[in-house]
N, C-alpha and C positions, 0 to 999 in steps of 0.2 A: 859740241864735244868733239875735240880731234881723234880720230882713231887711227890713226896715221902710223903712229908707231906700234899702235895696239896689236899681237900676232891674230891672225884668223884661225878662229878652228873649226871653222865649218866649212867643206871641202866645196859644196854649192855656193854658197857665198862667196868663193875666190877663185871659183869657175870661168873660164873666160868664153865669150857668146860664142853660139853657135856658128861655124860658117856659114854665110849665104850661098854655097852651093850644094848644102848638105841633103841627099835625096831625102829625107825623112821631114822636110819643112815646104816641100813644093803643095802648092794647092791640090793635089788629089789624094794625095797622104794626109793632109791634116781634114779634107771633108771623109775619106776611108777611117780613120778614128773615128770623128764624129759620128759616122754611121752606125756606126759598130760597136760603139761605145769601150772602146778599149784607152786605156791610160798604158802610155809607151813613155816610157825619162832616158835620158840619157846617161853617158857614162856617170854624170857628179849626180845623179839623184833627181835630177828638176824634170818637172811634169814638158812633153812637149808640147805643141799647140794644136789643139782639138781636140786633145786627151779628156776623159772623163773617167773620175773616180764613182766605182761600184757604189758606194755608200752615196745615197743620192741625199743623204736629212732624213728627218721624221716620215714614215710614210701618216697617209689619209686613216682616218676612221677615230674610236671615240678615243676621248684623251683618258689615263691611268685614274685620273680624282671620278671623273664619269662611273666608270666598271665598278671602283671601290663603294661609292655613295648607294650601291643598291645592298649591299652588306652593312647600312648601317643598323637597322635595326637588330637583325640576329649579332650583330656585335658586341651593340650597348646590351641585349639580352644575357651573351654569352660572359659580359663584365660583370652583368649584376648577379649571376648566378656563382660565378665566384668570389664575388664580396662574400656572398651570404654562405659559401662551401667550408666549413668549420675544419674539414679533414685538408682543405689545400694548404700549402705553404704559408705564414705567415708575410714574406715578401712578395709574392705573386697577390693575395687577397689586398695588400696596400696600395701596390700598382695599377690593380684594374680600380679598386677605392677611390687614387687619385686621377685615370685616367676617364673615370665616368663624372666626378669633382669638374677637372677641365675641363671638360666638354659641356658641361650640364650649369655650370658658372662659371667660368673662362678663367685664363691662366688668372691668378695673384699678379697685381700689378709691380714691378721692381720700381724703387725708389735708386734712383741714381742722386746724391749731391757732389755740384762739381763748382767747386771756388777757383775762379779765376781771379779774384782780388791781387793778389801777391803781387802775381807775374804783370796787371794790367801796373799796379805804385812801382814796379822795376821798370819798366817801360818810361814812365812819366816822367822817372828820377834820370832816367840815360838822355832823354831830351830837354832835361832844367827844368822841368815845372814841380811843381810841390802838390803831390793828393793831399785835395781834401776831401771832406763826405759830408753831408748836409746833418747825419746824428753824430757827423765829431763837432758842427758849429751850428746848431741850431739859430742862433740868431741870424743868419744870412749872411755871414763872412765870406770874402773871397778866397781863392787860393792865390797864394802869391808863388811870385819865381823866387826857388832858390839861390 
């Protein structure tokens, strides 16, 4: 793709490099970041080099599905006690109905059908061959070129 003529709008992206005598890129300034953990950019935006951003990832320890799985039973309890709650809402008793359903027999399977027949005979016909199908000629006919 040429983007040659394409404008830039992003001010980093059409940034032009640092100098090489810029005090802020000599090897004690970028291991002084490093140590220190500070992220310093310059004027367009861009990270310098040894920079590190606070946000390090995910920290350690147990993951969100972990903590959740010790609440399952008072969950599924707390669902079936409002199935059977005659004074709750009509819509909240069907919700935990169908969210104890899926859990206790798994979603209802969805039926997708998807024909691709059409598109594969427009295909056939833009390269000169003729579909055929084996229940339009049972007796073992070939397909001829149109």
């Amino acid at each position: 793709m040429d983007t040659s003529d394409t404008p830039r709008t992003s001010v980093a992206g059409s940034a032009p490099p640092l100098a090489a005598d810029d005090p802020r890129l000599t090897p004690e300034a970028i291991a002084h970041r490093r140590a220190n953990g500070i992220a310093e950019r310059d004027q367009y935006g861009r990270l310098l080099p040894g920079s590190q951003l606070p946000n390090k990832g995910r920290k350690g320890g147990p993951m969100v599905t972990t903590l959740a799985r010790q609440y399952t039973e008072s969950a599924v309890t707390l669902l079936g006690k409002m199935v059977e709650d005659e004074k709750a809402p009509p819509a909240a008793r069907v919700a935990a109905a169908q969210a104890l359903l899926d859990r206790g027999w798994g979603k209802a399977p969805i039926q997708i059908d998807v024909s691709v027949k059409a598109k594969f005979d427009d295909f056939l016909r833009e390269v000169g061959i003729a579909a055929t199908y084996e229940h339009e000629h049972p007796e073992g006919e070939a397909a001829g070129v149109e």
